[in-house]
N, C-alpha and C positions, 0 to 999 in steps of 0.2 A: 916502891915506897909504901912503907905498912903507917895505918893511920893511929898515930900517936893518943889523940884524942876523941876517940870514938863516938862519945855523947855529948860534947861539949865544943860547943859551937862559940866561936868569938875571930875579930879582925879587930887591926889597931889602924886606932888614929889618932893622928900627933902623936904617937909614942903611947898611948895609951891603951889600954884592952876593953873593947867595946862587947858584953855580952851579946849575944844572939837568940832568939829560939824559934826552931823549924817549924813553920805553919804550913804550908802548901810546898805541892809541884804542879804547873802549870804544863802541857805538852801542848805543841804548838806545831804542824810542820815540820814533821822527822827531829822536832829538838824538844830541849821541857828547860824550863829555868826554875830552881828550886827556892821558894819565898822565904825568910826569916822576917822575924820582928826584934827590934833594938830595945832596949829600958825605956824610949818613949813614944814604943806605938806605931813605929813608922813598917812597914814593910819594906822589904831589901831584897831585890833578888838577883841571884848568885848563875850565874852561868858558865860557861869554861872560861872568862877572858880575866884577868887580871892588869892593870897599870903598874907597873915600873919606872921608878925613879931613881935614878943609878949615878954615884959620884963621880965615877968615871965611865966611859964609853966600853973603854978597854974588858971592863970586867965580864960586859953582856953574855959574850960566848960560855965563858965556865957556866954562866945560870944555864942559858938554852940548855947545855948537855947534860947537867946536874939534873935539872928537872922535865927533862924533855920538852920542854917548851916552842913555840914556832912564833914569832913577828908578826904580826897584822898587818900595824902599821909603828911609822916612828912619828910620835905627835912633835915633839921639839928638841934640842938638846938635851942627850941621855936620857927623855921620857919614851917609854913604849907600851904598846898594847900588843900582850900578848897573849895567847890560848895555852892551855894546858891539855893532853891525850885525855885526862881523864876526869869528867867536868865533876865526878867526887870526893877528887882531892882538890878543888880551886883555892878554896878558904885555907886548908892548911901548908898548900904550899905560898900561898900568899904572905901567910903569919910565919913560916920559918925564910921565905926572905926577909922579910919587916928586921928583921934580927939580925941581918949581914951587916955588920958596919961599916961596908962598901955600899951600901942600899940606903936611899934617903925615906924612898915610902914605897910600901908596895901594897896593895889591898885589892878585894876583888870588882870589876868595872859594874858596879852597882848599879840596877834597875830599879828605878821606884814604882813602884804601884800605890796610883792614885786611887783611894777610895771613895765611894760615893757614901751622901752621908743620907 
């Protein structure tokens, strides 16, 4: 998967296009989670795992294999958390599921970092 949108950073919610913009990578423990900030300040951080919300059950498999995706866990009906091979592309494969009209929401399983003031 080549990335679409190279410098441009965004995830939807509610249907909507939320911009982004890249501030930090934190490394932590053989991992890093990479920081954005939204239009109001908040910090967002992105790691391999994405939430899945899917109309039907049935549809899961084609995503897995489509985007090489792996299961976590299954939080409830049709919701899932799962990981992506390539914590690079989380956000854009996230935003080109958002777009499947078999997909109810999909976005990436966001970290907040609390600031001190």
């Amino acid at each position: 998967m080549t990335s679409l949108y190279s410098q441009e950073y965004y995830y939807y919610e509610n249907g909507k296009k939320v911009q982004l913009e890249k501030r930090i990578t934190i490394s932590r423990n053989n991992s890093s989670v990479d920081y954005y900030q939204n239009n109001t300040g908040i910090l967002l951080g992105v790691s391999d795992k994405i939430i899945l919300k899917l109309k039907l059950h049935d549809n899961l498999e084609k995503y897995l294999k489509l985007y090489d995706l792996n299961i976590i866990k299954k939080m409830s009906k049709n919701l899932y958390l799962v990981n992506v091979k390539d914590k690079s592309l989380t956000l854009e494969i996230a935003n080109s599921l958002s777009q499947k009209e078999d997909v109810l929401y999909a976005q990436p399983d966001f970290i907040k970092k609390n600031l001190r003031r």
